[in-house]
C-alpha positions, 0 to 999 in steps of 0.5 A, a space after each residue: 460634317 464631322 464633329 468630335 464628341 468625348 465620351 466617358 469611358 463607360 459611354 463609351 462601353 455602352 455604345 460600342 457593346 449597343 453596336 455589337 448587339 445590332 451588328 452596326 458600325 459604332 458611328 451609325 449607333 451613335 448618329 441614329 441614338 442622337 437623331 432620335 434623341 433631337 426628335 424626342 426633344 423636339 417633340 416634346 417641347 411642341 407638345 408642353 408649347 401646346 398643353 400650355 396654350 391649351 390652358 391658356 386658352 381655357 383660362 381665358 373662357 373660364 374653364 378652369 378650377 381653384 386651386 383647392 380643387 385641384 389639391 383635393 382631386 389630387 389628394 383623393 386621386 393619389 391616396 393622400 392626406 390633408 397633411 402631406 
């Protein structure tokens, strides 16, 4: 399947030097950045899907903590003060 994509000028450049760097036909380059790109996507939405049941899951057996205590931990962790 052939599909057409646009690329700005600058884009452009960055593929075809990135091509160049790699000895590789552009078309590969770009095919193989894109693949890569779709399995990253992919994996990070299974991963947040699974951090939120995680804390759902949690939430429904009570092990969870107040907001205040999250702000404090957050506060102490990251060097901040009560008024920022």
């Amino acid at each position: 399947m052939s599909i057409v994509v646009t690329l700005s000028p600058e884009l452009e450049a960055l593929l075809r030097d990135k091509a160049a760097q790699q000895g590789q036909d552009v078309s590969l380059v770009a095919s193989e950045m894109l693949a890569n790109v779709l399995e990253w996507e992919e994996q990070d939405s299974v991963e947040a899907i699974e951090g939120i049941q995680k804390g759902l899951d949690d939430f429904k057996v009570g092990r969870f903590r107040s907001f205040q205590e999250f702000t404090e931990e957050q506060s102490h962790k990251h060097s901040l003060s009560a008024d920022a």
